[in-house]
C-alpha positions as MATLAB code, in Angstrom:
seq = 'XXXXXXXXXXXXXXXXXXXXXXXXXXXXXXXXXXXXXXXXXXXXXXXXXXXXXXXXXXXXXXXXXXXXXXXXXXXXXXXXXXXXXXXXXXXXXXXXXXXXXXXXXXXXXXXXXXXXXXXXXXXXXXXXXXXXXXXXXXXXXXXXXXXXXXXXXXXXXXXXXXXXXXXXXXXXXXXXXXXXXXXXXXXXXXXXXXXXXXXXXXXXXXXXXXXXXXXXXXXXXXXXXXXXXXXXXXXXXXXXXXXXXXXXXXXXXXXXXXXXXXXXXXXXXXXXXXXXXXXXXXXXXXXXXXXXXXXXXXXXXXXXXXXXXXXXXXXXXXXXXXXXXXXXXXXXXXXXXXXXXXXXXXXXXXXXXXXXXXXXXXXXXXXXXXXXXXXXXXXXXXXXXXXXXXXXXXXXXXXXXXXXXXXXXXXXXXXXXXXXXXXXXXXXXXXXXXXXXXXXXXXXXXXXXXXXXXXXXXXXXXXXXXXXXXXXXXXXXXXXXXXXXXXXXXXXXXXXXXXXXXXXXXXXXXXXXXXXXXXXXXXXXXXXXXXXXXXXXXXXXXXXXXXXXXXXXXXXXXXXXXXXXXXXXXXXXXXXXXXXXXXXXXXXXXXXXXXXXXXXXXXXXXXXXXXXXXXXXXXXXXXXXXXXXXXXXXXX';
ca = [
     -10.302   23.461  -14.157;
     -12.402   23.397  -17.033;
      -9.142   21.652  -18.893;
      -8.909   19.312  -16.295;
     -12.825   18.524  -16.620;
     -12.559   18.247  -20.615;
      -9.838   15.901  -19.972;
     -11.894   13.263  -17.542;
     -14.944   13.408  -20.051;
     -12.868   11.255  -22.499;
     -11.119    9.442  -20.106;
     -13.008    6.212  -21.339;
     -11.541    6.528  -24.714;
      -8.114    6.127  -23.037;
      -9.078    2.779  -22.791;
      -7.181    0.327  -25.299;
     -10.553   -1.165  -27.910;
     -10.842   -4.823  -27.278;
     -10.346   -4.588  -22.989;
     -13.116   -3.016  -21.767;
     -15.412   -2.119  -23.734;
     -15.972   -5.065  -25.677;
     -17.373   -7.480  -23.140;
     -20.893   -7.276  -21.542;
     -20.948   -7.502  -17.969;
     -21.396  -11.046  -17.817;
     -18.573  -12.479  -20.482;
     -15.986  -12.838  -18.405;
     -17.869  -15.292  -16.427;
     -18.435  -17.194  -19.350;
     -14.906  -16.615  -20.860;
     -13.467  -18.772  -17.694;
     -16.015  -21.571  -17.624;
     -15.281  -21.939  -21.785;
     -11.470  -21.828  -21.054;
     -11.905  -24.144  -18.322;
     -14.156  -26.603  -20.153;
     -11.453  -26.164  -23.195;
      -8.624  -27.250  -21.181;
     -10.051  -30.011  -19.106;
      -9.442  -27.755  -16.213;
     -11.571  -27.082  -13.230;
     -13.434  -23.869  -13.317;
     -12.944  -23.259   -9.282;
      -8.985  -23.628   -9.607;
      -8.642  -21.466  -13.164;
     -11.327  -18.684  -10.995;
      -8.678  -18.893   -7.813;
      -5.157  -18.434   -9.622;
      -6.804  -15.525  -11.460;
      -7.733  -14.105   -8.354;
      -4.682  -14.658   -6.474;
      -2.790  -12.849   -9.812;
      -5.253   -9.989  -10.272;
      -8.607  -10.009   -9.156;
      -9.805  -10.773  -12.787;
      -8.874   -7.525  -13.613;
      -7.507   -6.764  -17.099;
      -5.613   -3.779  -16.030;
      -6.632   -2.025  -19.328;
      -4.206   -4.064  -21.210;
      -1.296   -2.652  -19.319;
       1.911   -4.968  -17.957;
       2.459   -5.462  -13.997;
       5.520   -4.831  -12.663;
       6.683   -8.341  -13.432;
       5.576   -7.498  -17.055;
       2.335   -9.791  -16.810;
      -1.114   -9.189  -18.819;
      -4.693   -9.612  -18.124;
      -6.967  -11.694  -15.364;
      -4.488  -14.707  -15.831;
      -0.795  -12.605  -15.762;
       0.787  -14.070  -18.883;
       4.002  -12.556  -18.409;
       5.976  -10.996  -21.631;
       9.841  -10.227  -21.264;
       9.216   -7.959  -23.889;
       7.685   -5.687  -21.575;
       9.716   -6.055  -18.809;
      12.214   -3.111  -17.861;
      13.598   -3.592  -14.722;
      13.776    0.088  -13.753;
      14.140    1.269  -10.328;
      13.163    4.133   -8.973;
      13.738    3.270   -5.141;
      14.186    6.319   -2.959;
      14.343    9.132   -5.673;
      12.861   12.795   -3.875;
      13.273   15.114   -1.667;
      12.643   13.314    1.376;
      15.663   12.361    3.808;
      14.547    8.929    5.265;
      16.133    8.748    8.089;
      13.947   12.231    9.088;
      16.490   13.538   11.673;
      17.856   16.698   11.260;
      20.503   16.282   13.887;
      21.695   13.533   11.335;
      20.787   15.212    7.884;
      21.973   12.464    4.851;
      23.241   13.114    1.811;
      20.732   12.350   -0.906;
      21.425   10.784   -3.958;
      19.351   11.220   -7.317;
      18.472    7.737   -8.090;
      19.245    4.491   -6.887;
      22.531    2.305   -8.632;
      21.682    0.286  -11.356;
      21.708   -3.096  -10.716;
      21.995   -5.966  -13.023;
      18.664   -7.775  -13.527;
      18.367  -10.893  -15.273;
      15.183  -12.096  -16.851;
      13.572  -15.860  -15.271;
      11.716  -18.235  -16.540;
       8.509  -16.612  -14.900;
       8.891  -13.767  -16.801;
       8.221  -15.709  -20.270;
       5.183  -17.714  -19.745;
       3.193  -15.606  -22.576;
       5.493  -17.555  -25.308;
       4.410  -20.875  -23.573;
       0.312  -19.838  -23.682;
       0.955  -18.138  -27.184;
       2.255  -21.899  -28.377;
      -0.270  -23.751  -26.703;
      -3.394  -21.871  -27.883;
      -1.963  -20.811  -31.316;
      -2.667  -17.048  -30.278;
      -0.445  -13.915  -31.008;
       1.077  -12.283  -27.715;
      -0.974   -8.765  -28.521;
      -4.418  -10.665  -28.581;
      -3.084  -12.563  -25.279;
      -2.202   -9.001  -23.880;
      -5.670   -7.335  -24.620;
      -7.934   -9.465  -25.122;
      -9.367  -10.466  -21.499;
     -10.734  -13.817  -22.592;
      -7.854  -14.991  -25.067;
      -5.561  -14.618  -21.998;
      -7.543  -16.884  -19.565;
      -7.359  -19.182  -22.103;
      -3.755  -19.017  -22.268;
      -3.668  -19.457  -17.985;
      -5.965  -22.812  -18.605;
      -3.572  -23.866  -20.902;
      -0.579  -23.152  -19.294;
      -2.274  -24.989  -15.854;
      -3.045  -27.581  -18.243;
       0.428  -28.438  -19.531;
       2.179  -27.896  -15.401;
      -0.731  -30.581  -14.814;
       0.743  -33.217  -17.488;
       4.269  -32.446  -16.660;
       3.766  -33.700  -12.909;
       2.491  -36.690  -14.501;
      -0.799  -35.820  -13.100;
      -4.574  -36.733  -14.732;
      -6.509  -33.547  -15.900;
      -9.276  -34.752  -12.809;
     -12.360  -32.541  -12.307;
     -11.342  -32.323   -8.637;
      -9.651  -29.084   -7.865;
      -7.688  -30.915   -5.121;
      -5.548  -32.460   -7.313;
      -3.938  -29.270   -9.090;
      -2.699  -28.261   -6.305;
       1.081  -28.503   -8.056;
       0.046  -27.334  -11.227;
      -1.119  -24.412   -9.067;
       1.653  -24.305   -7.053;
       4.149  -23.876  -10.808;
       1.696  -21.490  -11.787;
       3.324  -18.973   -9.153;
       6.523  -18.827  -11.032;
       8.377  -18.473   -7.609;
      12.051  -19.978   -7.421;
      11.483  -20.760   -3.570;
       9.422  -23.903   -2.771;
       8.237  -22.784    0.029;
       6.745  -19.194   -1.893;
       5.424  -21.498   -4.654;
       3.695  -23.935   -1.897;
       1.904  -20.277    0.239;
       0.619  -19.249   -2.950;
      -1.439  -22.348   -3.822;
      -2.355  -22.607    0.177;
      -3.941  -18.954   -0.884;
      -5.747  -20.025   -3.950;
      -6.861  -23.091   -2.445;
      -8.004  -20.862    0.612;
     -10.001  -18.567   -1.970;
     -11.451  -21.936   -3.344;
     -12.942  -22.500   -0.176;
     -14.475  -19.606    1.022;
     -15.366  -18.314   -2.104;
     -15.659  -15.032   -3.414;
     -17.634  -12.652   -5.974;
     -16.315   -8.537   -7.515;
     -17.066   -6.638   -9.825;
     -13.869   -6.279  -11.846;
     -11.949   -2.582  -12.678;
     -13.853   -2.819  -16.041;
     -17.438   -3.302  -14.723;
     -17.302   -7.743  -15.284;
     -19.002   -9.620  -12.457;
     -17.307  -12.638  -11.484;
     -18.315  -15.229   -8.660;
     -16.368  -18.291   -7.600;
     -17.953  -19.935   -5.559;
     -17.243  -21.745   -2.371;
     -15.879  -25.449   -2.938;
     -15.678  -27.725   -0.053;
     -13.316  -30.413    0.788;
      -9.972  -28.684   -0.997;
      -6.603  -28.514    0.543;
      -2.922  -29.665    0.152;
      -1.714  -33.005   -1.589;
       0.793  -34.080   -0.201;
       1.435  -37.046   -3.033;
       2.493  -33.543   -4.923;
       4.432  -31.486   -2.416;
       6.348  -34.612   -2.231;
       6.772  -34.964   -6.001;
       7.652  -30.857   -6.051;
      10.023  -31.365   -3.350;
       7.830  -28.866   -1.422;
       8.643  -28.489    2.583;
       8.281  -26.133    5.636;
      11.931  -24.941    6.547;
      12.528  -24.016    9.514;
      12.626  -20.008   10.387;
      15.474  -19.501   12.526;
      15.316  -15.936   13.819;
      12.861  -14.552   10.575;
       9.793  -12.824   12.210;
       6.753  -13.839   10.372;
       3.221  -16.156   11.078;
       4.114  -19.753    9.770;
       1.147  -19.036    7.191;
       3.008  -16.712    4.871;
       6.023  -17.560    2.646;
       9.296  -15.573    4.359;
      13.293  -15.569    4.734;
      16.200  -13.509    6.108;
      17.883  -11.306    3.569;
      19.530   -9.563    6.225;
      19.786   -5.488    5.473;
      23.377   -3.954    5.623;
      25.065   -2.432    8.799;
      28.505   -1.472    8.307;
      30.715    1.767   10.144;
      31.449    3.894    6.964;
      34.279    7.124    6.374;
      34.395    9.915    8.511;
      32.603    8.179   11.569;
      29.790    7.743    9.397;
      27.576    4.436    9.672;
      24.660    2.534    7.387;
      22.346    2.232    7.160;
      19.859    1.346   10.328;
      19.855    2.033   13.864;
      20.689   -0.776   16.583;
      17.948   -0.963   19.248;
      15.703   -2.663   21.846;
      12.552   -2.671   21.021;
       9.926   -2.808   22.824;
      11.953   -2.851   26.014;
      13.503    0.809   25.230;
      10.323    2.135   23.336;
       6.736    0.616   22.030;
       6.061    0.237   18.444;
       3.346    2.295   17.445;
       3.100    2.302   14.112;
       3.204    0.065   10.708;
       3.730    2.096    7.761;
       3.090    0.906    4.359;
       5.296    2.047    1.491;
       5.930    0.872   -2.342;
       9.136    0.471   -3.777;
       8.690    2.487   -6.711;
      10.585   -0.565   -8.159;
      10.973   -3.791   -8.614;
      11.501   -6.740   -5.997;
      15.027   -7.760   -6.408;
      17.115   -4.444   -7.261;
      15.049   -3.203   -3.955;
      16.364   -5.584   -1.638;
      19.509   -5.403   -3.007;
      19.373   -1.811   -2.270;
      18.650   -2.635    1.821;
      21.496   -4.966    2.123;
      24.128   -1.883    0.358;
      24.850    0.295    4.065;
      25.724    3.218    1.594;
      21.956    3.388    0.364;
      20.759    6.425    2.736;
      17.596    4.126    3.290;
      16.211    1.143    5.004;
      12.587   -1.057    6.053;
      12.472   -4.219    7.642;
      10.488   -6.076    5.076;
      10.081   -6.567    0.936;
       6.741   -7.841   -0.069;
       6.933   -9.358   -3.650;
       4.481   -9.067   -6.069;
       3.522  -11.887   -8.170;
       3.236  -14.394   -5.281;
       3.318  -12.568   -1.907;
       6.670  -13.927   -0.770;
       8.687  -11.602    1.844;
      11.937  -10.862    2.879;
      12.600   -9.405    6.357;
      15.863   -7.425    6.368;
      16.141   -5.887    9.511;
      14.570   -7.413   12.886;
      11.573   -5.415   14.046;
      13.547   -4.962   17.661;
      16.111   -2.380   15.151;
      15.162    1.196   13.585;
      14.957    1.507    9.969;
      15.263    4.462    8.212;
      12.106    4.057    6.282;
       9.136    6.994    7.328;
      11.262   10.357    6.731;
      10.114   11.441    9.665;
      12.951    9.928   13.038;
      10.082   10.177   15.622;
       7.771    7.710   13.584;
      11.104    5.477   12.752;
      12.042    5.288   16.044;
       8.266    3.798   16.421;
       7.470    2.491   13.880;
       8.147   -0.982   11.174;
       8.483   -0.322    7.551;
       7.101   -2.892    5.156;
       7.988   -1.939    1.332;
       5.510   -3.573   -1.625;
       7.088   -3.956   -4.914;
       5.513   -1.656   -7.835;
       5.055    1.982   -8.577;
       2.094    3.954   -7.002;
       1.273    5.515  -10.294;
       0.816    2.274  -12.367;
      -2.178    1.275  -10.098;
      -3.843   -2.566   -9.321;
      -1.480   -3.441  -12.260;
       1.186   -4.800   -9.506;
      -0.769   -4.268   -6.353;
      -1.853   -8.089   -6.578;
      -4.080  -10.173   -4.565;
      -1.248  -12.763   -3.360;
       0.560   -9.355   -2.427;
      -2.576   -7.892   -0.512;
      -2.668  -11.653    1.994;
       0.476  -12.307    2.696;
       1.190   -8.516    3.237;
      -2.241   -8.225    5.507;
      -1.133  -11.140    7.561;
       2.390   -9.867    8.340;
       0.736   -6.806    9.828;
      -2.136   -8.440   11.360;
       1.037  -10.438   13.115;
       3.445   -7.693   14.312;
      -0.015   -5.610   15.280;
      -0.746   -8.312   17.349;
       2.722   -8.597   19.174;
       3.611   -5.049   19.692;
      -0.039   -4.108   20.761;
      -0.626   -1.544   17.399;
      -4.278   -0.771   16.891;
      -5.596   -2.378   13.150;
      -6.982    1.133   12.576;
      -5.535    3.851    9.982;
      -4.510    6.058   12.525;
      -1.667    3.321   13.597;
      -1.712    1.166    9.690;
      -0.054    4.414    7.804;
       0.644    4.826    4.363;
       4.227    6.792    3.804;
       2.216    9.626    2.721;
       0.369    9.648    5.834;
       3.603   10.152    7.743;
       4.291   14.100    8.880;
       6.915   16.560    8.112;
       9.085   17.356   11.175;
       9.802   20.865   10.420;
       8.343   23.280    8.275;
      10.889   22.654    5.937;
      10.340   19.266    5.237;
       6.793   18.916    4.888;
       7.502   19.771    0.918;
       9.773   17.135    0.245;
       7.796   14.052    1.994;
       6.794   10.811   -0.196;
       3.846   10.309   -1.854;
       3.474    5.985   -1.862;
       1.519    4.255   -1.664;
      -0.829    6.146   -3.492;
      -4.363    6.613   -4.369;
      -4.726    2.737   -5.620;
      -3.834    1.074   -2.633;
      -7.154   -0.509   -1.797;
      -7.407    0.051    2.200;
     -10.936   -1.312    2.590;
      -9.727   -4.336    1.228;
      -6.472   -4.489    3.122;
      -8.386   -4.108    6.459;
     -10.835   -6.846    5.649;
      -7.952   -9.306    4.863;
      -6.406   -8.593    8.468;
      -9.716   -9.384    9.953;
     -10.278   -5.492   10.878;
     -12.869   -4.122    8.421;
     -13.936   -0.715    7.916;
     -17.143   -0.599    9.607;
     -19.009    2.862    9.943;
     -20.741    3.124   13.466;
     -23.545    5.831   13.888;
     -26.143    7.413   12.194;
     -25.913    9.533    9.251;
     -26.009   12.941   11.444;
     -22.905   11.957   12.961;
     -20.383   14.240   14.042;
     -17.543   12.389   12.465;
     -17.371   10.171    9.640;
     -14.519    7.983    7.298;
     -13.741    7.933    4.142;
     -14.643    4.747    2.241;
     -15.569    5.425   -1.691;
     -16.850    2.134   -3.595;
     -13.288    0.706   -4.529;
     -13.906   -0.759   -7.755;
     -16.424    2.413   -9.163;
     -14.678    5.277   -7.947;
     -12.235    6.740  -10.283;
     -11.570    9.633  -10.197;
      -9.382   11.857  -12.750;
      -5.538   11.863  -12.304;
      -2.699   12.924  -14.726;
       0.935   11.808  -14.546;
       0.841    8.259  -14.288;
       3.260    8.034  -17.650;
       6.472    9.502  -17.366;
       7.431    9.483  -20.813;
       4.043   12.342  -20.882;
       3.734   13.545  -16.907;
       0.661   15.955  -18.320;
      -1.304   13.360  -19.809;
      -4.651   11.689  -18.013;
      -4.266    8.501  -16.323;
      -6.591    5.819  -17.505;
      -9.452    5.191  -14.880;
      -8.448    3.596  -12.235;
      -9.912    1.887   -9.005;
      -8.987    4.420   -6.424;
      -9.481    4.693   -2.382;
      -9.042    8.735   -2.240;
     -12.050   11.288   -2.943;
     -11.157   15.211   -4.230;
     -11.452   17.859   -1.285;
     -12.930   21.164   -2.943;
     -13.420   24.864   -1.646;
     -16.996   24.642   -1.986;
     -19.696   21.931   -2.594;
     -19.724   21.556   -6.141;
     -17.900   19.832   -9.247;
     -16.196   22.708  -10.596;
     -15.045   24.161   -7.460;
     -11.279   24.739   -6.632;
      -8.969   22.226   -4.661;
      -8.128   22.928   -1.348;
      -4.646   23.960   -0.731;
      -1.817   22.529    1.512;
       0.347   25.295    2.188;
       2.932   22.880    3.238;
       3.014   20.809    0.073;
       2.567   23.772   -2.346;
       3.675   27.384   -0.643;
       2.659   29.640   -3.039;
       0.278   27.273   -5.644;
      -2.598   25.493   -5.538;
      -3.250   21.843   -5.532;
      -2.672   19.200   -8.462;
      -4.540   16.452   -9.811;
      -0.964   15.088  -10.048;
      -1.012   11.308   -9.024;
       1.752   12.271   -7.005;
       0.247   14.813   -5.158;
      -2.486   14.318   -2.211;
      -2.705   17.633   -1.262;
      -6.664   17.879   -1.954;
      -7.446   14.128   -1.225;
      -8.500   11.948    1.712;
      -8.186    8.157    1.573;
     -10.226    5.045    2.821;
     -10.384    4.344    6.337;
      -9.217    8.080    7.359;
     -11.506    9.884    9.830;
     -12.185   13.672    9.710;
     -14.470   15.993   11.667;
     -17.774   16.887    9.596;
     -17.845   20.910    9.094;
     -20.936   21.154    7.263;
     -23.503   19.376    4.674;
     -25.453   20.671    2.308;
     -26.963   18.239   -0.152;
     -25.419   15.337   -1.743;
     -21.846   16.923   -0.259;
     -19.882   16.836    3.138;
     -17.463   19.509    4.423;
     -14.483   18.020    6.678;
     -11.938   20.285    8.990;
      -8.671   19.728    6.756;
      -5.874   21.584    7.415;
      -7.322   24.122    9.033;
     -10.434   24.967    6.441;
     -13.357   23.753    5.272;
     -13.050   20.681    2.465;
     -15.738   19.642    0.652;
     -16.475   15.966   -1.153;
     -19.407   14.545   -3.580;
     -20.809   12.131   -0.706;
     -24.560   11.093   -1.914;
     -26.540    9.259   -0.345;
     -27.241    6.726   -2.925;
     -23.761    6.289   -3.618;
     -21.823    7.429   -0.488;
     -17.908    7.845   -0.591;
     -18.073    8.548    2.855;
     -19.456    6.198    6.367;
     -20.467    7.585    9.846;
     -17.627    7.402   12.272;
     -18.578    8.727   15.631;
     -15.586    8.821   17.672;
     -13.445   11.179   19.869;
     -12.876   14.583   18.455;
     -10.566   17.728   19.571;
     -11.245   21.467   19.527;
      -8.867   24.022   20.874;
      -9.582   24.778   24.814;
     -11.915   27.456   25.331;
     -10.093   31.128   25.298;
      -7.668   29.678   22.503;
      -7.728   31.600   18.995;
      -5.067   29.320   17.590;
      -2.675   26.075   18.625;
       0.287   24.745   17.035;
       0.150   21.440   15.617;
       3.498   19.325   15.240;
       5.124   16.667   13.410;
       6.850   14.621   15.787;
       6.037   14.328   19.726;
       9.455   15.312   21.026;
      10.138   15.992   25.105;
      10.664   19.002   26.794;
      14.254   20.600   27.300;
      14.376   19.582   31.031;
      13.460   15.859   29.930;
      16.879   15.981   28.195;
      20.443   14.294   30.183;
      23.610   16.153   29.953;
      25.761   15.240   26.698;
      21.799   15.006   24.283;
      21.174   17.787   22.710;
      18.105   19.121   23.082;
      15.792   18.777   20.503;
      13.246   21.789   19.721;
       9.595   20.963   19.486;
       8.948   23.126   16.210;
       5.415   23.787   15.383;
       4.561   23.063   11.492;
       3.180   25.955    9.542;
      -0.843   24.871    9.323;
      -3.141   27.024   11.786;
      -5.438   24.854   14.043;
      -8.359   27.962   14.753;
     -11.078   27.829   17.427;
     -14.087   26.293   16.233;
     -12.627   23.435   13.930;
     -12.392   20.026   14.912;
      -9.952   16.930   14.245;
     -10.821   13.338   14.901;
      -8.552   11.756   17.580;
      -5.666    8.945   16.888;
      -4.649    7.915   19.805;
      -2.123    9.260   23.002;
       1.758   10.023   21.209;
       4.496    8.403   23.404;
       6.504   11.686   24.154;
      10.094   10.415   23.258;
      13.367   11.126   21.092;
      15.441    8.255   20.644;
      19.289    9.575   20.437;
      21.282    7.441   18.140;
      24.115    8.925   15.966;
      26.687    5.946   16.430;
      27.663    2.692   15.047;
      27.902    1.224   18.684;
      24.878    1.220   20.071;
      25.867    1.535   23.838;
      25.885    5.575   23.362;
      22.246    5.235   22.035;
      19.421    6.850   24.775;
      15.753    7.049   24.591;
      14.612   10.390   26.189;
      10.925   10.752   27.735;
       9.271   13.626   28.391;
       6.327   14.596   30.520;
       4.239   16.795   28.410;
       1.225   15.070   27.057;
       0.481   14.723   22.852;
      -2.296   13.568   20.898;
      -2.248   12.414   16.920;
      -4.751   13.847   15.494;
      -6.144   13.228   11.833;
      -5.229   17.159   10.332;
      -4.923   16.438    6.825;
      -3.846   14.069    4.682;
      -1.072   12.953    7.067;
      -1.108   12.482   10.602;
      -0.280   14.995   13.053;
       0.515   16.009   16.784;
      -1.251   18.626   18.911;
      -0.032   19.034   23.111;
      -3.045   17.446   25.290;
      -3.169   20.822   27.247;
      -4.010   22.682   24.425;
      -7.075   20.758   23.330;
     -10.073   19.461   25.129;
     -11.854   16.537   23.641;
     -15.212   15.516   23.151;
     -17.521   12.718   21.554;
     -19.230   13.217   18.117;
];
């Protein structure tokens, strides 16, 4: 502990000299309106690409996954790798053990080549006269480079350098990089959108920016026109019209040995509701990971691929269909998997802004016509999702990791995070200060897994045996048997995330105790700088007379729900211990259902409902299930 403590005091120095430390607050502010005076280009549209690319971050001088550096993601083939780590763990995704799949260590290699969009550093490092490592770490050399580089799109279109943001709208359009017209055309209706309303953060190295609101921008249609720019029609692609989207259809295919990839046929929601929408990352990159969902041999499959750099999405599988996304069958069978390209452990670097919108409006969409709740009890990261058995809690993913920023998310679909009650409430949610909080992780290179992470903006807060700094992690006897927790970036053993709701177990001072997994879990929650909101809501406590109840990982029937010819299914209880006297904020009902489908003809394929009652239940870090007869609930 006291290693791990050492370790976080120097964390700043981790920082590369030149990014972070060398601005005041203010500069870069001033670094935009110079490069936009510079370049004869309007402050408001060089502020809203920016945005739209990173948030004016400068991502400590570190590439995205497209290889792309600072606020204005001047992209450097140099950097670019094109690995893919797509599906690698223990975790079987298809998460039935009638079906168990074959695992394999990695995902195929598949060819990559390098665009155009990937080399626009060499076309800012000509026009400014700068070397790529100044345009790589030094924040306001590289939104020079963007004002350039909008600049020179600007006089290629033949169009004047005007003061009137309206009429970049096809320099800002290029600036995307995206190959589709219509992706290229969503992002500038996004940066033009930010344009409008405005907007003001403090950046992941402590700059304030504010752009503000501009009236009177939109779309010109003299230069859609002149890009060639239209509105296709979307035959059969499930998306709102105001987000950039085709059909890359996923592969389904009979296989050897009556064997069949690598997605499940079905009706939904005429069979069975849609419950959940769970948000993974790739651990990859855009293109080798949709390859990988049209190849029916991949033992893995989600209806949708969100690309980075501009927010453009393919849908692979139609949301009626089961993917074998979750690692968990009950939560497939109810559930739509949208994959984000990037790696958790790599942070804001890839999670970008343009990704964020189009990503929030896709779920704000299918929430809205299959009746899920906009709450994080129904909105699931994959590392929210349950083991089904004992045996599998170990191996379950991780993404999308402690840098996905929730609070953010929820306010783009129009559901924010709002606390509701007073500060003696009996419940409350997590919600640390995004762009401050950040706390101490290790493992985020994999060339050195035991070296600290550089601070990052994270959405998780540390869970500790007692209520101070130096106190132990909780453990997760699921996750780690016979060891303690890890500040592993990979592991969220200790940790609860933004917008997650837990049962208060005690305060004392400027620290909150939670029920987690059955014990008391204590977080730094001041109240001059809270991590934490009151959430009253409905809470459940064993019924009176009960020492202990199971708690579960899936809501299966009971055996007399089951036909002749389905095998029955056992409802196993995980191996956490729900005690009298703890509490755990309520999710929701569970449907209680097992959807049997084993075959490449989906005739064969039943949905079995039971009549015993469940409830999800916020236990830990994921999701869980308790029987309504065990429980009795109350309001706090």
């Amino acid at each position: 502990m006291r290693k791990a403590l050492a370790v976080a005091c120097f964390l700043p120095l981790l920082i590369p000299a030149g990014v972070a430390q060398a601005e005041a607050p203010e500069d870069r502010q001033k670094a935009f309106a110079t490069a936009a005076e510079t370049y004869q280009v309007p402050e408001s549209v060089l502020l809203g690409v920016s945005y739209l690319q990173s948030r004016w971050d400068a991502h400590a001088g570190q590439p995205s996954n497209d290889a792309g550096f600072g606020p204005m993601h001047l992209t450097d083939a140099a950097a670019f790798t094109g690995a893919n780590h797509h599906g690698e763990g223990e975790e079987d995704p298809r998460g039935d053990d009638t079906r168990p799949l074959a695992l394999p260590t990695d995902a195929p290699a598949v060819p990559l080549d390098v665009p155009a969009s990937l080399r626009t550093m060499e076309k800012a490092a000509a026009l400014t006269g700068e070397s790529h490592e100044t345009l790589r770490s030094d924040p306001a050399a590289n939104i020079r480079g963007g004002a350039a580089l909008l600049a020179d799109y600007q006089k290629q279109l033949g169009a004047p350098l005007s003061a009137d943001p309206a009429q970049w709208y096809g320099a800002v359009a290029r600036y995307s990089g995206a190959t589709e017209k219509e992706a290229a055309q969503f992002f500038a209706d996004e940066v033009y959108s930010v344009i409008a309303e405005g907007a003001t953060r403090t950046t992941d190295d402590g700059q304030q920016v504010t752009l503000k609101p501009v009236q009177g921008v939109g779309k010109i249609v003299e230069w859609l026109e002149k890009l060639g720019l239209s509105l296709p029609r979307r035959d059969g692609v499930e998306c709102p019209r105001s987000i950039s989207c085709e059909w890359i259809p996923a592969g389904y295919a009979e296989l050897p040995d009556d064997d069949y990839g690598h997605y499940d046929l079905a009706d939904r929601p005429q069979s069975q509701k849609v419950d959940y929408i769970i948000i993974h990352d790739m651990e990859g990159y855009w293109a080798p990971s949709v390859k990988l969902n049209q190849d029916p041999t991949w033992p893995g499959s989600w209806h949708y691929s969100v690309r980075s750099s501009d927010g453009h999405i393919a849908q692979q599988i139609k949301t009626k269909d089961v993917g074998w996304q979750a690692g968990n069958w009950y939560i497939n069978a109810k559930s739509i998997g949208i994959e984000h390209e990037g790696f958790l452990a790599e942070g804001s670097t890839w999670y970008t802004e343009a990704m964020y919108r189009t990503s929030a409006k896709l779920v704000r969409y299918l929430a809205m016509r299959h009746g899920v709740p906009l709450d994080r009890a129904h909105i699931l990261g994959h590392d929210n999702v349950p083991g089904t058995l004992p045996t599998t809690v170990r191996g379950m993913h991780e993404d999308p990791g402690p840098f996905w920023d929730w609070a953010h998310y929820f306010e783009l679909m129009g559901a924010p995070l709002h606390q509701f009650g007073g500060p003696r409430s009996g419940s409350v949610m997590i919600k640390p200060d995004f762009a401050t909080n950040k706390p101490y992780f290790y493992g985020c290179d994999r060339k050195k897994p035991e070296a600290a992470c550089p601070p990052l903006p994270a959405s998780t807060v540390w869970l500790r045996t007692e209520p101070r700094a130096d106190a132990p992690l909780v453990k997760d006897i699921g996750k780690h048997p016979t060891g303690d927790s890890l500040y592993s970036v990979y592991d969220h053993s200790a940790r609860a995330t933004t917008g997650q709701r837990y049962a208060v177990a005690d305060r004392q001072g400027d620290w909150t105790a939670i029920w987690y997994l059955g014990q008391k879990a204590w977080f730094h929650n001041p109240a001059d700088h809270p991590t934490a909101v009151p959430s009253m809501g409905l809470v459940v406590t064993p019924r009176p007379g009960l020492a202990t109840i199971p708690v579960y990982g899936r809501a299966y029937p009971e055996r007399e729900a089951y036909p002749a010819g389905i095998p029955y299914q056992a409802v196993t209880p995980l191996q956490y211990t729900f005690s009298a006297g703890q509490k755990y904020t309520l999710g929701g009902p569970a449907a209680t259902e097992y959807y049997r489908a084993v075959t490449y003809d989906p005739a064969p394929h039943t949905v079995v409902k039971g009549t015993t009652r469940y409830l999800e239940i916020q236990f830990g870090h994921r999701v869980m299930f308790v029987k309504a007869d065990d429980v009795q609930i109350s309001f706090q």
